[in-house]
C-alpha positions in Angstrom: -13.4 -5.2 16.7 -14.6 -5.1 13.3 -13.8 -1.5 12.8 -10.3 -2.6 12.9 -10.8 -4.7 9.8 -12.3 -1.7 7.8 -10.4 -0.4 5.3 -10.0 3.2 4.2 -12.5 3.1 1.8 -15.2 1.6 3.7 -14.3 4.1 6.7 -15.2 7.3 4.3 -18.5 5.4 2.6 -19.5 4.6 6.5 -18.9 8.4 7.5 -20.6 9.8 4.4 -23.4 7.7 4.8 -23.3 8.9 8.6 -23.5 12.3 7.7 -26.2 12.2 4.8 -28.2 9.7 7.6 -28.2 12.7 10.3 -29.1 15.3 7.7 -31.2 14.2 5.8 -33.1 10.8 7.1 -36.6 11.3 9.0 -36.1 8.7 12.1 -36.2 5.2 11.2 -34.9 5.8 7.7 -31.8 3.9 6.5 -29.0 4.9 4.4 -26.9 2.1 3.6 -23.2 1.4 2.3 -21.2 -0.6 0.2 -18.0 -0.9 -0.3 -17.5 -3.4 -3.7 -14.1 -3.4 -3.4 -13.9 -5.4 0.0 -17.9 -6.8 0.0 -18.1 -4.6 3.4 -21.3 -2.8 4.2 -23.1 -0.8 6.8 -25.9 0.9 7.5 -26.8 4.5 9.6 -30.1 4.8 10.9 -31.4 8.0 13.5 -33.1 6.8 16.1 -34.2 10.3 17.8 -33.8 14.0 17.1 -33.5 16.4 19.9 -32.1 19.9 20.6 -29.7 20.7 23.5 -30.2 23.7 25.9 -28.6 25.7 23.7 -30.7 25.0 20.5 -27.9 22.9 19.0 -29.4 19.7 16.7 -28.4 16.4 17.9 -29.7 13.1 16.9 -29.3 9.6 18.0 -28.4 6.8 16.0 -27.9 3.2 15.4 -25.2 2.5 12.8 -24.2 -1.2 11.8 -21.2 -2.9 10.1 -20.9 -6.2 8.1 -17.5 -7.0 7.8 -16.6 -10.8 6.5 -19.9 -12.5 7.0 -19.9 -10.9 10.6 -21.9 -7.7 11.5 -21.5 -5.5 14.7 -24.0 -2.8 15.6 -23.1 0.6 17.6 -25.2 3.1 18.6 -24.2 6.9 19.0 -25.5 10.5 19.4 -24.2 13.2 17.1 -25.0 17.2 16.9 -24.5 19.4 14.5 -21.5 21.6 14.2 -21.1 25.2 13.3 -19.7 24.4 9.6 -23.0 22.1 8.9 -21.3 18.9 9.7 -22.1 15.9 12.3 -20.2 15.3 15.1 -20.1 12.2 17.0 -20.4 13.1 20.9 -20.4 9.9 22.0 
């Protein structure tokens, strides 16, 4: 996969662009990534925002990677954590 090809780099500008996506984006909006040092990019995008049972924020997502002229596209659902943060539940 092309997540293998990632380097560290683009692997923290990807999360923190994840994170700042499921905080802060309305759905629909896009927060992109670059990484200058390996010409990789990405982009997070929520694509719904719901609460479990419980109350806890989650949000779906579409996030996409361009790695070497080639670009793969996953999709996810995050909530929110305790501490404020995102985590990817599958």
């Amino acid at each position: 996969t092309l997540h293998k090809k990632m380097d560290r780099q683009d692997i923290s500008l990807a999360a923190n662009a994840l994170q700042q996506a499921l905080e802060y984006n309305p759905v629909g909006a896009v927060t992109a990534w670059t990484n200058p040092d390996s010409g990789h990019s990405g982009q997070t995008v929520p694509t719904r925002t719901f609460a479990t049972s419980s109350g806890t924020p989650c949000r779906e997502f579409t996030t996409t990677v361009n790695v070497g002229g080639q670009s793969q596209e996953a999709y996810g659902t995050a909530c929110r954590q305790a501490d404020g943060s995102w985590k990817i539940t599958n």
